[in-house]
SERO-607383 format. One record per residue: chain; z, x, y of N, C-alpha, C in turn. Coordinates in steps of 0.1 Angstrom, whole numbers. Layout:
  mol   n_pz   n_px   n_py  ca_pz  ca_px  ca_py   c_pz   c_px   c_py
    A      Z      X      Y      Z      X      Y      Z      X      Y
...
REM end
This chain:
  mol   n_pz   n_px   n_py  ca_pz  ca_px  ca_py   c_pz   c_px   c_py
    A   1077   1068   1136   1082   1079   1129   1074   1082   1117
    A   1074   1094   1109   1063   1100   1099   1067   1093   1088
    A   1058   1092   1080   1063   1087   1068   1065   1102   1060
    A   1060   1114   1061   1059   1125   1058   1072   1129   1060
    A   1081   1137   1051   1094   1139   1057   1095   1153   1060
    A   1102   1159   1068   1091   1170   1074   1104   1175   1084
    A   1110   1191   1088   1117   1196   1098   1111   1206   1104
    A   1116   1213   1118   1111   1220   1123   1117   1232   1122
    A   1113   1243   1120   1116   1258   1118   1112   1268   1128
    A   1120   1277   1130   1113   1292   1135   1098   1297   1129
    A   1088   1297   1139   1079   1302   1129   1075   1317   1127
    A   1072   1322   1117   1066   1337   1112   1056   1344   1116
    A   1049   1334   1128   1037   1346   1136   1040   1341   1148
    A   1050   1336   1158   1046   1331   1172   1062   1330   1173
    A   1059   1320   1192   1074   1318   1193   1078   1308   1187
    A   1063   1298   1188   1061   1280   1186   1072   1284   1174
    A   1075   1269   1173   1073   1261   1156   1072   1259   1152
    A   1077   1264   1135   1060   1260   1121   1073   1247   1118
    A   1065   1241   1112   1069   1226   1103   1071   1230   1087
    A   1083   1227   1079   1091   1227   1068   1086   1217   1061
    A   1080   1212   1048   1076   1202   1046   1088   1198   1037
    A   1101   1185   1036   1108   1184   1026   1109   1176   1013
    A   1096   1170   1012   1092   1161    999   1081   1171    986
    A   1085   1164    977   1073   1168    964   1063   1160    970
    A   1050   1166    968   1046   1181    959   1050   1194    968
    A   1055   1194    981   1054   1202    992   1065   1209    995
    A   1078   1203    993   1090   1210    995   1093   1223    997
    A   1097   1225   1010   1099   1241   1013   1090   1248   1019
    A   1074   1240   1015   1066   1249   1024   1062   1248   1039
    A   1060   1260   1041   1064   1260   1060   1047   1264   1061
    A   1044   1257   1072   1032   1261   1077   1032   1254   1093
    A   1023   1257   1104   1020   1259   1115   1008   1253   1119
    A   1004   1246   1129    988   1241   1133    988   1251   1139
    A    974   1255   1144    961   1259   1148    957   1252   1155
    A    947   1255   1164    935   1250   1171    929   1235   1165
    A    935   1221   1177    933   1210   1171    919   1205   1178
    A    909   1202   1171    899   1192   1176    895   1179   1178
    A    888   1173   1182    880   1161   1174    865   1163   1181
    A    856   1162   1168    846   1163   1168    837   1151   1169
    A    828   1144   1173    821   1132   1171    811   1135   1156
    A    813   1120   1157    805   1119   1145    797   1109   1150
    A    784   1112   1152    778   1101   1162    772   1092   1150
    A    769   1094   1139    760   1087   1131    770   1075   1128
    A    783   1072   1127    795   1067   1120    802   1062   1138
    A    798   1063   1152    809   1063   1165    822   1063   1157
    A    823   1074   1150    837   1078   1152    841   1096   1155
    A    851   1098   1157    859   1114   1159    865   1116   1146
    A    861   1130   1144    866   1135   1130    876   1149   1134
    A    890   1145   1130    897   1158   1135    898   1169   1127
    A    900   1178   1128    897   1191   1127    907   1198   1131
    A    913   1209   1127    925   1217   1126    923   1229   1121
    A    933   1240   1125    933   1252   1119    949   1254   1114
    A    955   1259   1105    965   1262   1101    970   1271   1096
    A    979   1277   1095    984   1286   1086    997   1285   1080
    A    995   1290   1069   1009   1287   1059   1020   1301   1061
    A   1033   1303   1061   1041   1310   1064   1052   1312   1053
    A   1052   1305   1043   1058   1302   1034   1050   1292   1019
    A   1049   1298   1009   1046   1286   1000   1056   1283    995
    A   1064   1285    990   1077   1282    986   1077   1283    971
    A   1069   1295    965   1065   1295    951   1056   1286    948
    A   1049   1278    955   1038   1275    945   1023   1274    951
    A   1020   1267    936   1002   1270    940   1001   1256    940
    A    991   1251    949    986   1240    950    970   1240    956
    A    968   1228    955    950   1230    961    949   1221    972
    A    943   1236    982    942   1233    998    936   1221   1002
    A    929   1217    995    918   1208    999    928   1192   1000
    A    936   1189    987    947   1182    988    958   1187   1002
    A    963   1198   1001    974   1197   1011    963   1196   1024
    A    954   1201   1031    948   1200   1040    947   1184   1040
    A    946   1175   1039    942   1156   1035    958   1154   1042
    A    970   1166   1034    983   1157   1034    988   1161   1046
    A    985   1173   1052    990   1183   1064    984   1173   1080
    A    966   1168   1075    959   1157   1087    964   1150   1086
    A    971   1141   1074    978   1130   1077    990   1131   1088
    A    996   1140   1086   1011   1146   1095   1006   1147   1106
    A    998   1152   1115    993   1157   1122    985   1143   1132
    A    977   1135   1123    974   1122   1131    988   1113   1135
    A    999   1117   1128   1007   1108   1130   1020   1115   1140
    A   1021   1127   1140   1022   1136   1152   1016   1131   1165
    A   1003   1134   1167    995   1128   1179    997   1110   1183
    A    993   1103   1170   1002   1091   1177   1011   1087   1182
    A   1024   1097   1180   1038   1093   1180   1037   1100   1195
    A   1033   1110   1196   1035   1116   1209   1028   1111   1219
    A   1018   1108   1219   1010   1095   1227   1017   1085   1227
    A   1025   1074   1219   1032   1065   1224   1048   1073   1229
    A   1047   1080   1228   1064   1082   1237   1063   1097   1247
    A   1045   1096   1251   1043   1103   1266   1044   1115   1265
    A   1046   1128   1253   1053   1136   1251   1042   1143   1241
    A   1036   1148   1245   1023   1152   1241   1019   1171   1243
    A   1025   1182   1238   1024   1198   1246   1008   1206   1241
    A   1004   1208   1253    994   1217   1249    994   1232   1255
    A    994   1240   1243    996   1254   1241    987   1264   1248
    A    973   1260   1245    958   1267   1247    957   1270   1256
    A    939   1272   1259    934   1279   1271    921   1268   1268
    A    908   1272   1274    900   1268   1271    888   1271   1266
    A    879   1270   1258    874   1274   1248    858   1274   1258
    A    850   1287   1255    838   1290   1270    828   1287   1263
    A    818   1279   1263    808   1282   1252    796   1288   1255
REM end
């Protein structure tokens, strides 16, 4: 389970689901993933993930993206874990042509 405390909502551009975030500093604000990657990082063998998002709500405030983007990846790796251990894993997309 998240350590992030967090509900699901109706979201404001789709049918999906945007996510409610219910702790400080974040309370109230609703935002949505995007387009999820992982990219190699061959210099480091590791994968760096990568996300797109959009917010649907701030809930009155200002904060700095670069922070909530760090706090939104953390949610989101731990999303993907949780759903990989309990089999239950949805993919939305199409596939990307290069």
């Amino acid at each position: 389970m998240s350590d992030i405390k967090y509900t699901t909502v109706k979201g404001k551009f789709s049918n999906l689901d945007a996510i409610k975030l219910l702790e400080y500093p974040y309370e109230n604000v609703i935002f949505s993933y995007g387009k999820v990657s992982f990219e190699p990082d061959e210099a480091n063998d590791k994968l760096i993930l990568q996300f797109e998002y959009d917010i649907h709500d701030y809930a009155g405030k200002g904060f700095d993206e670069s922070i909530f983007e760090s706090y939104i990846g953390d949610l989101l790796k731990e999303l993907i874990q949780e759903g990989i251990k309990e089999n239950n894993l949805t993919y939305t997309g199409g596939v990307d042509e290069d």
